[in-house]
N, C-alpha and C positions, 0 to 999 in steps of 0.2 A: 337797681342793683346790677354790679357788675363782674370781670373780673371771672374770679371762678365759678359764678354762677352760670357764666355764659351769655351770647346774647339775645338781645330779648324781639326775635323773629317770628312770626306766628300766622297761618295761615289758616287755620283749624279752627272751628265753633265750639267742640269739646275734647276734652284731653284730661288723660290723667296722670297725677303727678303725687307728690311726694311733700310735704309740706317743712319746708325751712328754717321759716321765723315766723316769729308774728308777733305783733306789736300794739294796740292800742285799736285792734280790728281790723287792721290789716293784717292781710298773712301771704309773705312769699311760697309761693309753689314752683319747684323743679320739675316741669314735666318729663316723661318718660322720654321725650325724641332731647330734650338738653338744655333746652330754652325755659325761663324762670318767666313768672308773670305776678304778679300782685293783686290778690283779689280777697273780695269781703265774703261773708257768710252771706245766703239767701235768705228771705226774713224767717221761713221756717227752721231754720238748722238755729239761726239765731235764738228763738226760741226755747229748743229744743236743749241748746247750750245752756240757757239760763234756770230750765229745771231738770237736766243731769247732766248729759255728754256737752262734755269739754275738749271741744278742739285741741290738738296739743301739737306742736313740733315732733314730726315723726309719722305723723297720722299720713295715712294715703284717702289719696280725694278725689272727686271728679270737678272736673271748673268748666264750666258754657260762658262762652261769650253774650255780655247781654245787649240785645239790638237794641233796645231802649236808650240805653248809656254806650255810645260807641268807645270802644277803648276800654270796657271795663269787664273784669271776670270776677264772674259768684260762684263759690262753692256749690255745687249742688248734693252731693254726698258724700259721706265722710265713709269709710269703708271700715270694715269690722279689725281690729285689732287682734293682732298674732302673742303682743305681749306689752307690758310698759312698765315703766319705773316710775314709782309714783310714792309720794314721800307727804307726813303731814304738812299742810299749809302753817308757815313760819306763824310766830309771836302768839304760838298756843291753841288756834284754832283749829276744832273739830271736824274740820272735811280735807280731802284729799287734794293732792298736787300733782299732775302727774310733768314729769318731767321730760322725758322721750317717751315716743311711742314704737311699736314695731322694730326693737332691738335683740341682736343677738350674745349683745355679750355684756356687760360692763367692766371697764376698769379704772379699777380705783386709786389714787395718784396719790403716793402720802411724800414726802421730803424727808431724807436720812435727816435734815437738819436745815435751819434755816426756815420754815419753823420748825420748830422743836415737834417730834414725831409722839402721837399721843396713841397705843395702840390700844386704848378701849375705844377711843374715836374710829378706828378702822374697824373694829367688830360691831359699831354702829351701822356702819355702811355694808358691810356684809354680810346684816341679817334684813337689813333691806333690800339685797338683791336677792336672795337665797328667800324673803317673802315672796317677792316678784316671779320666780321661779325662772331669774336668768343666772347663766354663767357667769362667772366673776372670777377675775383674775389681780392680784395686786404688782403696782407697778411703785416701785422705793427711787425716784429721782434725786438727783444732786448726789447719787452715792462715792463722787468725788472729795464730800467735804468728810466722810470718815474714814474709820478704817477697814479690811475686810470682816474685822473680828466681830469690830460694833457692828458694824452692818449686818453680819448676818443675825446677829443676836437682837434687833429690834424687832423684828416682826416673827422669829421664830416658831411664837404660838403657834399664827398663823399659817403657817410652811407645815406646822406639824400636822393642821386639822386635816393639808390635804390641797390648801390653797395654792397656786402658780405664784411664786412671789421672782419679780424681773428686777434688778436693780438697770437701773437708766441713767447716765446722764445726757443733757443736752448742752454739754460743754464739750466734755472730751469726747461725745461719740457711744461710748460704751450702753449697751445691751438695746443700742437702736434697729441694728439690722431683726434681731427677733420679737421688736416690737412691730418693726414695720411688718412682719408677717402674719401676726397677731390679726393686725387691723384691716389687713388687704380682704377685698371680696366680705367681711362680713361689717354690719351696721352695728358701731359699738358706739359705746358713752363711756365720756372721759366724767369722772367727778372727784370728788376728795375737796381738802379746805382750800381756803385759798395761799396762794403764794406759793404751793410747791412745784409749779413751772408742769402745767399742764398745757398750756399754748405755746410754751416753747420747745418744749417735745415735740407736739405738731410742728409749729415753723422749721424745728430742724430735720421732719422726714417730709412734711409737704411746702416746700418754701412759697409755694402759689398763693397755700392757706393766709398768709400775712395775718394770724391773730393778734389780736391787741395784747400785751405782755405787761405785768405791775409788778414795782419793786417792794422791797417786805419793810415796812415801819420797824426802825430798831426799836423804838422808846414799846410796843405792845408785843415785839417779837410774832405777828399775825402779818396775813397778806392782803394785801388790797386787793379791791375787786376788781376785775377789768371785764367780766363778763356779766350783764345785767337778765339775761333772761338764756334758754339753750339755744346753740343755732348750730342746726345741720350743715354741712360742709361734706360734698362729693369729693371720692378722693378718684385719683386720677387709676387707679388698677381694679375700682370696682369698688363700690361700697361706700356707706357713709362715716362721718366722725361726728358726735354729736359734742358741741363744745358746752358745758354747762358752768351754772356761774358758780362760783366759789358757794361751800356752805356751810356756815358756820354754826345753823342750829339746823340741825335733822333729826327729821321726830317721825318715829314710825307710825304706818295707816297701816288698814287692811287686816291685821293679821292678830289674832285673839292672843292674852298673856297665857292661856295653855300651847300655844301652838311655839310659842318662841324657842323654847326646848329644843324644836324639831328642825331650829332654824341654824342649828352647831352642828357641823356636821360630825364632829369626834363626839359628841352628846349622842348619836345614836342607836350604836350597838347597844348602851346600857338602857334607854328608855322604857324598852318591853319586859327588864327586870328586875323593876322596881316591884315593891308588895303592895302598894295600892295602883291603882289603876290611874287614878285622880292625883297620882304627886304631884307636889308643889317643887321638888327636888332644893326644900330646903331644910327642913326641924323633921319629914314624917322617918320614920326606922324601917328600914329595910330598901333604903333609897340608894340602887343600885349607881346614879350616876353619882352622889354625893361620897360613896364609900369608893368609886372612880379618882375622883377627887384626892380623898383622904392617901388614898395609895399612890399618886403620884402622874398614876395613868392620864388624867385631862387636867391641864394646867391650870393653876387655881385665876389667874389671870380671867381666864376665860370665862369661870366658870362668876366669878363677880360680874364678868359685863354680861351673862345670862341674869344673874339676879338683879341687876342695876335696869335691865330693859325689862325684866318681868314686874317688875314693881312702877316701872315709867307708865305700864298699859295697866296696869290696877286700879294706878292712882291717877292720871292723865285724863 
């Protein structure tokens, strides 16, 4: 690996670093002094990986050189985790994905258009960070192809519960400089579906970056994938990008179908006055978020994709 990763010099028997990529068991690691190395799990972590902790992109680690194998670095310890984003594992299965580890923010990338912007998809994503209990900010790219009126009224809910919503493009320039500030100094995750020009966002604040970029299939109106697994990327003012792959089925872990409620942020004030204790905040009477609802106060929008995710963990 090259390029922005930097090169690959190394004088030191151990070091720690910051883990990249990782591939089929191998896993790039950026060490702290700048220098990237490529090295496998020790047969214990190996282990340890196959009956729970799962390595992940994000993860901070220690790597030794092993005199055995000259030229070759093993993980020796994977170091406790501050936070991650972790989503169920695709095509319906029961255990977790964690996608980054040790981030501070996430932002979620939806397309004014081109694909066609779906905002109960977006409050998908941002009950899964809001599980995670990270930051989450929406970013509305290609806000070149509407107009300001449409544009602001797509994601609106969303503006209202409370959320940062940035329109961006990566044509004309627009709402890049307060992205780039966004991202500088903290370790955030790009995610959202594919095709709404989340690598070329990056290439146009870090041109070093050179991510791979996919064009949108007219005939399914969806975007190709150009990113197959997440890969960290140092940005040059401090701080990582984590680039993730497009996702087109995400499915919540972690977090119980009573807990979802608590996962909207405009659902809060009303939750503690409700009449039973145990609402389902759908049929029981005296259902303070529901009669929020009925009066106009929480947008019903919203208030479907709490019930559409509370019934996804019911019946899931």
């Amino acid at each position: 690996m090259s390029g922005i990763y930097g090169p690959q010099v190394l004088d030191v028997h151990s070091a720690e670093g910051v883990v990249v990529q990782g591939t089929g068991g191998a896993w790039w690691i950026r060490l702290d002094g700048g220098s990237t190395v490529n090295a496998s799990l020790r047969g214990r972590l190996k282990q340890e990986e196959r009956d729970a902790l799962k390595l992940a992109v994000g993860d901070r680690v220690t790597v030794t050189w092993d005199n055995r194998d000259p030229g070759a670095w093993m993980i020796t310890t994977i170091h406790p985790r501050r936070s991650r984003l972790a989503r169920r594992a695709p095509g319906g299965a029961q255990a977790e994905r964690i996608v980054v580890a040790n981030l501070d923010q996430v932002l979620v990338v939806f397309a004014a258009a081109r694909p066609e912007p779906h905002p109960r998809m977006l409050d998908r994503f941002l009950v899964i960070a809001e599980a995670n209990d990270l930051a989450v900010r929406v970013i509305v790219n290609k806000c070149d192809l509407v107009d300001p009126a449409a544009l602001h009224a797509l994601f609106a809910e969303q503006a209202a519960a409370g959320y940062e919503v940035l329109p961006t493009s990566a044509v004309t320039g627009e709402g890049l400089d307060a992205l780039h500030a966004m991202v500088s100094g903290r370790n955030s995750a790009l995610t959202g579906p594919s095709g709404v020009g989340k690598s070329s966002l990056m290439n146009r604040l870090f041109p070093g970056l050179e991510l791979r970029t996919g064009t949108i299939s007219e005939s399914v109106n969806k975007g190709r994938h150009t990113t197959v697994g997440a890969v960290l990327h140092p940005l040059p003012g401090g701080g990582f990008i984590a680039d993730t792959p497009g996702l087109r089925e995400v499915g919540l872990w972690g977090i119980h179908r009573d807990d979802v409620a608590g996962c909207f942020p405009e659902f809060r004030p009303f939750l503690s006055d409700c009449r039973f204790a145990d609402c389902t905040h759908r049929v029981e009477p005296g259902c303070a978020l529901r009669d929020a609802v009925e009066a106009g106060t929480v947008p019903m929008g919203r208030y479907e994709s709490f019930l559409k995710l509370r019934d996804e963990l019911t019946t899931g």
